[in-house]
C-alpha positions in Angstrom: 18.9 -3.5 12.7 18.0 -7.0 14.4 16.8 -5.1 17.1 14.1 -2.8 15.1 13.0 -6.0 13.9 12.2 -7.3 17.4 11.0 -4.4 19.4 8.7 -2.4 16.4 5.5 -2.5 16.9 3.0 -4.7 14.3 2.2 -2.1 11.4 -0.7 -4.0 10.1 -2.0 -3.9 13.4 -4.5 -6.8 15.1 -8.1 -6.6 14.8 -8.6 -9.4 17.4 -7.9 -8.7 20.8 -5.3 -10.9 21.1 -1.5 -9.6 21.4 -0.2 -13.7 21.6 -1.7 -14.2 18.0 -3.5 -17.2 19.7 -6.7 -16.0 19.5 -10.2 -18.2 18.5 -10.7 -18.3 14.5 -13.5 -16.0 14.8 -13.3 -13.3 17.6 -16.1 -10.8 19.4 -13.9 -8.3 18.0 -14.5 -10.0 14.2 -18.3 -10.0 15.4 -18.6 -6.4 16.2 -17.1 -6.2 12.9 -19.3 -7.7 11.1 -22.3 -6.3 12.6 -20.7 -2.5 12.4 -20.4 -3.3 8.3 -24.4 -4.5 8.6 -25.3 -1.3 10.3 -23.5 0.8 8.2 -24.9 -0.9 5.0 -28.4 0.0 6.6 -27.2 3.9 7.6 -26.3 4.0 3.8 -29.5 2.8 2.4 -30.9 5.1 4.2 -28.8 8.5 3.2 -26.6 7.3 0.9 -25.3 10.6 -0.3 -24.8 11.8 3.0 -23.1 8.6 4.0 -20.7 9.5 1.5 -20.4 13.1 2.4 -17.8 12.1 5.0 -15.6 11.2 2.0 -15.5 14.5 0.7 -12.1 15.5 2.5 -9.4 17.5 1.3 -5.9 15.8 2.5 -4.1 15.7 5.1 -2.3 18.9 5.9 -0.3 17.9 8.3 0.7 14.4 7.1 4.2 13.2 6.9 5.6 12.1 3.4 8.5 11.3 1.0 10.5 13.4 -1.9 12.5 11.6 -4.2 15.0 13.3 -6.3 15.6 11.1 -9.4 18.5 13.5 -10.1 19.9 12.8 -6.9 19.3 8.6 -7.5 22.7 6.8 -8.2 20.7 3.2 -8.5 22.6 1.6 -5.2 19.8 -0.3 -3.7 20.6 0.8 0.0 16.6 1.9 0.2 15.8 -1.5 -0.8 18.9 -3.2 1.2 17.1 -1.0 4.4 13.6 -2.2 3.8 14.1 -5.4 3.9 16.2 -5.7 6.8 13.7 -3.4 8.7 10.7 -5.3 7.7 11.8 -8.6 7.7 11.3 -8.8 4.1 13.2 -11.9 2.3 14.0 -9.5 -1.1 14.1 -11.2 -4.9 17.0 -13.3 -3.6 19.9 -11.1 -6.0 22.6 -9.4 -4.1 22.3 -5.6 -4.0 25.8 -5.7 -5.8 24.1 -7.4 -8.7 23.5 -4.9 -11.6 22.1 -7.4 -13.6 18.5 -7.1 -12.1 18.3 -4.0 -13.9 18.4 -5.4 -17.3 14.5 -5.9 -16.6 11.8 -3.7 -15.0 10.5 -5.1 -11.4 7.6 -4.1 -9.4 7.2 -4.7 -5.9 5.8 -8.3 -5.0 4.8 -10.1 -1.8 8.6 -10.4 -0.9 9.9 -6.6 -1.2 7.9 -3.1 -0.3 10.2 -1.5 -2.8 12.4 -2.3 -5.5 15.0 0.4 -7.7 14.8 0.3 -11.7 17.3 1.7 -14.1 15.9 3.5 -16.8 18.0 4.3 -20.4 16.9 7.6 -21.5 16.8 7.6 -25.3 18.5 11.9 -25.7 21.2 10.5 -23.2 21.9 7.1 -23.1 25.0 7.4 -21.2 23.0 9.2 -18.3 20.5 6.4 -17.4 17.8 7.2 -14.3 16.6 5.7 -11.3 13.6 5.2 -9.8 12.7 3.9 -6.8 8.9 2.4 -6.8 6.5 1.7 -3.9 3.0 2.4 -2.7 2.6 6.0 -2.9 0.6 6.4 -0.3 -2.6 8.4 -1.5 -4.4 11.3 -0.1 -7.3 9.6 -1.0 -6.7 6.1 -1.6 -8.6 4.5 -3.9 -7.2 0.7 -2.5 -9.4 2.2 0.9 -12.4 3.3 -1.0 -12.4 -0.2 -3.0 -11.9 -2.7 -0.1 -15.5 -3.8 0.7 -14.6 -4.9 4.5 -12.3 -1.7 5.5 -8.7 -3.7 5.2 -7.2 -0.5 4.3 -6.8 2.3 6.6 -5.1 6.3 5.6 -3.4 7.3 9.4 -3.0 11.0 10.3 0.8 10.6 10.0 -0.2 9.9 5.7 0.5 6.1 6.2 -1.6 3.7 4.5 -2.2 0.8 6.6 -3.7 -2.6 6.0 -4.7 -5.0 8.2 -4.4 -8.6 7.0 -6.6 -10.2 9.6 -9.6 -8.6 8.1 -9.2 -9.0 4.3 -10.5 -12.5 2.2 -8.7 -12.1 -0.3 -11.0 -10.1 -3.3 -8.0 -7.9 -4.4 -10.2 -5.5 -5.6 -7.5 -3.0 -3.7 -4.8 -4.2 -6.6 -7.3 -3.6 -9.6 -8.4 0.3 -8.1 -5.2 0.7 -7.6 -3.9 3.5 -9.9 -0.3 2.9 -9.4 -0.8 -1.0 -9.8 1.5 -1.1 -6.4 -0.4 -4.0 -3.8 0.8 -7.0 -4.3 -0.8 -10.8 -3.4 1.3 -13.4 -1.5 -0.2 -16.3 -3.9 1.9 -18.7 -1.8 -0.1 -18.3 1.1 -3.8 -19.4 -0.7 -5.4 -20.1 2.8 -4.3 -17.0 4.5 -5.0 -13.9 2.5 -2.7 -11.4 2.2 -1.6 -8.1 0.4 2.2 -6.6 0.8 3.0 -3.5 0.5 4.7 -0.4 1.7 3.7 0.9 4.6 6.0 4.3 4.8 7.3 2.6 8.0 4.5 3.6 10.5 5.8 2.4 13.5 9.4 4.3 12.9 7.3 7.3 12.3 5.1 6.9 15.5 8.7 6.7 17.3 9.9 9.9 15.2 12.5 8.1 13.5 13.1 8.5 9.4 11.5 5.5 7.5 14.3 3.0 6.4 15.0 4.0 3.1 15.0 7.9 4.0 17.8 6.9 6.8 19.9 4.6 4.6 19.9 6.4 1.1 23.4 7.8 0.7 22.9 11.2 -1.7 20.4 12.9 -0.2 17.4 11.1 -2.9 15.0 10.4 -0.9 13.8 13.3 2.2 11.4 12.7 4.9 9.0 15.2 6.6 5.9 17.2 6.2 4.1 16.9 2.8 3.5 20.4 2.9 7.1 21.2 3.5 8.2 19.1 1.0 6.2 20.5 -1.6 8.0 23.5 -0.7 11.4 21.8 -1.0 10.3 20.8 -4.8 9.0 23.8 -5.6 12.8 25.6 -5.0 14.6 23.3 -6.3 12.9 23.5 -9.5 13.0 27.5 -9.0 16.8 27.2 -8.7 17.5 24.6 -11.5 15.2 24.8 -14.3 17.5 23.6 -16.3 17.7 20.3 -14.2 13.8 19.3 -13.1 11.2 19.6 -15.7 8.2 22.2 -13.8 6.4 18.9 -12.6 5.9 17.9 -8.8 4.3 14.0 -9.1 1.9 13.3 -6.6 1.2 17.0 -5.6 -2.2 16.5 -7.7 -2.8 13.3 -9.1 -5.8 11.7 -8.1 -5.7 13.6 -5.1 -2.1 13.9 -4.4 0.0 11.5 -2.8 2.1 11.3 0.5 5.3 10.9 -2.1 6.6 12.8 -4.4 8.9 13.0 -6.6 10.8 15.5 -8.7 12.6 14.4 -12.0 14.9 16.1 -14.7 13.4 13.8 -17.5 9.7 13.1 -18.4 7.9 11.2 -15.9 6.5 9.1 -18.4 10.0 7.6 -19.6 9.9 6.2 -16.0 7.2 4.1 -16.6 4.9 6.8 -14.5 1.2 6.8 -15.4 0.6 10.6 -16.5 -2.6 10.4 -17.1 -4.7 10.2 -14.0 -7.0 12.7 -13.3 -6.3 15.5 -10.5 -9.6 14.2 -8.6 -9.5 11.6 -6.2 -11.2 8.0 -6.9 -13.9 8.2 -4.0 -15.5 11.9 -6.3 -15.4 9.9 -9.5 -17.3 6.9 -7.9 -19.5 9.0 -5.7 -22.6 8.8 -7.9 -22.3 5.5 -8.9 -21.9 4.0 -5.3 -24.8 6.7 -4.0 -27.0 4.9 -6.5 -26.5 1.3 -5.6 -26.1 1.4 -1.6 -28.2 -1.2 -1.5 -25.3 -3.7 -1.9 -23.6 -2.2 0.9 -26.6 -3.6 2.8 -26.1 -7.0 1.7 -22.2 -7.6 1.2 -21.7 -7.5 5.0 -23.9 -10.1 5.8 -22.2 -12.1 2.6 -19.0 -11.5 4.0 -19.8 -12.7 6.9 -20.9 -15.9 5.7 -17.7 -16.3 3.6 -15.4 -15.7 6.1 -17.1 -18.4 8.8 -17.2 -20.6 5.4 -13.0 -19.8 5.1 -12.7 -20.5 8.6 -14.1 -23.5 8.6 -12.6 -24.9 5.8 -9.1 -24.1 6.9 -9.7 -25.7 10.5 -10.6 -29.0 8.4 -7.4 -28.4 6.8 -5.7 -28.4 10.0 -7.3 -31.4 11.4 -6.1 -33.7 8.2 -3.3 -31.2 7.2 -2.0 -35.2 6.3 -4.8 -35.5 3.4 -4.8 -34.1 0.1 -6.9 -31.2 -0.6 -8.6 -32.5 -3.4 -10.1 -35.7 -1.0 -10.8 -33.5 1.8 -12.7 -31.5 -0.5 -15.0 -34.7 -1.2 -14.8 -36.2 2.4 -12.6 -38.8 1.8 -9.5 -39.7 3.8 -6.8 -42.1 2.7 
């Protein structure tokens, strides 16, 4: 596992040229950026609608993806216990032994990709479920169609990506999320940052399972083509009606997702959201970004300002990292 961690490749991969990490605070690639965003602001004043056309996809038919079989789930924590190791994630600090953190319902924070709830089902108490809960990793994904700068990127392979050396910090990807999954690392105020799954893209670029798929003991979690695994669910619940409710989640919500999952109880007793709409984000919005492209013309150029303004600011910060923020703020040093 310690050597994953030091020969995978970066995920969130860099925007700047510059493998070392060592690169200037605002690089030609950051430029080109910036002036890409101003052109495109000016292509969609232009043609908005047609702009927008290139939205108007229909999945990714050969993507890979995840099934989880919450009657297959026995609440271990291996998925999580995998992750972390893999990713070099620190976890909540509790011991995968510890039962106790499921006396309350967690969601994935800037310090786990995924985390396991237990949940008491009120016709069978004595049967509680398990769910496992992490980005789902949209067809469409409304986290992408919501970042202003393009921080969020949907790969072939039906990961989605984000790279943390272009985003500020607006979190506008946690409030469009549907699945309220991204998370914000508010310990790191100067350096903005999201965390969240992302379906272990590198492993998957070197054909190996994701983490969790490779360390989950029962079978509850599969890797592989969405499309075949749509056609996994599909028997199963065939063969066991009297185990799955008829319900794939994620084959059509808001587009469909890159995991799925198949359940014998009500997905809403699992804290699900059940009712999204089967049309992606980017259609509902469609009209309503068509008819004001003209910020797209002018948020580049205000981005741009606000990121050399960032910059600039955290270089002072370096200079008198010995000063308090509040005097450096009004020029004084001490």
């Amino acid at each position: 596992m310690d050597d994953d961690a030091d020969n995978r490749p970066d995920a969130n991969s860099r925007m700047n040229g510059d493998s070392s990490g060592t690169g200037t605070p605002f690089s030609l690639e950051r430029r080109k950026f910036l002036a890409l965003s101003a052109l495109g602001g000016c292509a969609l004043l232009n043609n908005p609608r047609e702009a927008f056309a290139s939205k108007e996809f229909h999945g990714w038919p050969k993507s890979y993806g995840m099934l989880t079989d919450f009657t297959k789930c026995v609440g271990c924590r291996s998925c999580e216990r995998a992750c972390n190791e893999y990713n070099n994630m620190p976890g909540d600090g509790t011991s995968y032994e510890d039962s106790s953190v499921f006396d309350t319902v967690r969601r994935p924070t800037a310090k786990t990709y995924t985390v396991v709830n237990r949940y008491d089902i009120p016709e069978d108490p004595e049967k509680p479920v398990y769910r496992k809960i992490q980005c789902n990793h949209c067809q469409e994904p409304s986290c992408a169609t919501a970042c202003p700068i393009q921080a969020y990127s949907k790969t072939p392979e039906g990961a989605v990506l984000y790279d943390e050396d272009l985003c500020f910090g607006c979190r506008y990807c946690m409030v469009a999320c549907p699945f309220l999954v991204p998370a914000y690392d508010y310990d790191s105020p100067l350096e903005p940052k999201i965390v969240k799954c992302i379906l272990c893209y590198p492993r998957i670029k070197e054909g190996r399972l994701p983490a969790c798929a490779e360390a989950c003991p029962t079978g509850a979690i599969t890797f592989g083509r969405r499309s075949e695994l749509l056609k996994l669910a599909r028997r199963r619940l065939l063969a066991h009606p009297d185990r799955y409710i008829d319900h794939i989640y994620g084959e059509r919500e808001v587009g469909g997702t890159n995991w799925l999952y198949i359940s014998g109880v009500p997905f809403e007793q699992l804290g699900f959201p059940v009712n999204l709409p089967e049309k992606p984000m980017i259609e509902l919005v469609k009209g309503f970004l068509s008819s004001v492209s003209v910020v797209f013309t002018v948020w580049p150029a205000l981005f741009g300002m606000v990121y050399a303004a960032v910059r600039h600011r955290d270089e002072y910060f370096e200079r008198d990292k010995g000063a308090k923020p509040a005097q450096i703020d009004k020029g004084v040093e001490k």
